[in-house]
C-alpha positions as CSV (number, residue, x, y, z in Angstrom):
1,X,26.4,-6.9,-61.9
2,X,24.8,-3.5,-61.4
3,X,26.3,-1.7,-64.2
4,X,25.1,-4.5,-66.6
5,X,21.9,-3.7,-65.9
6,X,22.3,-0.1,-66.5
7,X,22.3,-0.5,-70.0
8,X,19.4,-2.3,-70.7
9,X,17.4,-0.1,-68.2
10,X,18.6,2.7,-69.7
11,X,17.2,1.8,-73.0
12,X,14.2,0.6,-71.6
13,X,13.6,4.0,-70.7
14,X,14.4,5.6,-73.8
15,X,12.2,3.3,-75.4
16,X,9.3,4.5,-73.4
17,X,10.0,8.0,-73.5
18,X,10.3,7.8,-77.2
19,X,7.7,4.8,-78.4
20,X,4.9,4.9,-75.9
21,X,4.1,7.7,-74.1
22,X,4.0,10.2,-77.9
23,X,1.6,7.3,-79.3
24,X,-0.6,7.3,-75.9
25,X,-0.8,11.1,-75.9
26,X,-1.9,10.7,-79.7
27,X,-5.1,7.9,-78.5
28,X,-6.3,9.9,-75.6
29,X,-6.2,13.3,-77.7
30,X,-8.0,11.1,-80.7
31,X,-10.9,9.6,-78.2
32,X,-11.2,13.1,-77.0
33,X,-12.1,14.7,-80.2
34,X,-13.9,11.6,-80.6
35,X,-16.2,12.1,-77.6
36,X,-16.5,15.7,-78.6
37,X,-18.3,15.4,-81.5
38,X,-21.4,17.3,-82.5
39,X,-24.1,17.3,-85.5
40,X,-23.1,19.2,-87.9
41,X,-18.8,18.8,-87.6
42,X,-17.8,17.4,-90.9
43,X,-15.0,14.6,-90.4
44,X,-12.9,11.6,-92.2
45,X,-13.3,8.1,-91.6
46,X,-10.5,5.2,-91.2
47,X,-11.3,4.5,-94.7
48,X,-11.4,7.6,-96.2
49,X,-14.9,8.8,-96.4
50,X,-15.4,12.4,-95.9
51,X,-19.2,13.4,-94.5
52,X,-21.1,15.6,-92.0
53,X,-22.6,14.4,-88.9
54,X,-26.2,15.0,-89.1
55,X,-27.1,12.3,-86.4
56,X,-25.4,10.6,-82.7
57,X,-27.5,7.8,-82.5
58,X,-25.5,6.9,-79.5
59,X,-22.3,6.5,-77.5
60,X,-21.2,4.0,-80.1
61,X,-22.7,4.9,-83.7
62,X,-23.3,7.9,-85.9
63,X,-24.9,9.1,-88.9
64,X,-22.3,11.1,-91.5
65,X,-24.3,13.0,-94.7
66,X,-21.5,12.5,-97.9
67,X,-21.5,14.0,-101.4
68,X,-24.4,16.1,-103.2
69,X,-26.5,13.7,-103.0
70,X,-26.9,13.9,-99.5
71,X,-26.6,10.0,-98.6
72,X,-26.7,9.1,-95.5
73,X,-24.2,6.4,-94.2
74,X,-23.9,5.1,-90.6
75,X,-20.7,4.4,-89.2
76,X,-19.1,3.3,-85.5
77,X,-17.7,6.3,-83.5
78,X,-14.2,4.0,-83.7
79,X,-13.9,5.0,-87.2
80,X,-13.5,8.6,-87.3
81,X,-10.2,9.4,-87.8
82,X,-10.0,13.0,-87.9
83,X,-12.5,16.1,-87.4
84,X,-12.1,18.3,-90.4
85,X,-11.7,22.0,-90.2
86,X,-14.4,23.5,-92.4
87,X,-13.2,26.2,-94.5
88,X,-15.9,28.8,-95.8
């Protein structure tokens, strides 16, 4: 009975160690970067957009500057998918 379990355990395991701990480790590194924002960091949205924030309104929303033209978009902290490494 025991050594049918072990099996299934076993890849239980595996599955954990493989799967779910990498993409966990991947979401609290993200909402750490996220938290760590400051004006003037230029990052990438969820959807693309590419802007600098010029304003943390507060825990939840932020203001990003895009293009020439200096627009000004608002966006939900959730969104930012990556902070961008500015390269002078």
């Amino acid at each position: 009975m025991l050594s049918s379990l072990a099996l299934p355990i076993l890849l239980l395991v595996a599955l954990y160690f493989i799967m779910i701990r990498p993409q966990k480790k991947k979401e609290k590194e993200t909402a750490k970067m996220r938290n760590e924002l400051q004006i003037g960091d230029e990052v990438t949205t969820i959807g693309g957009i590419i802007g600098r924030v010029v304003q943390i309104k507060d825990q939840d929303q932020i203001v990003l500057e895009t293009g020439a033209d200096k627009n000004k978009i608002r966006i939900k902290r959730w969104a930012i998918q990556e902070k961008n490494t500015i390269s002078d």
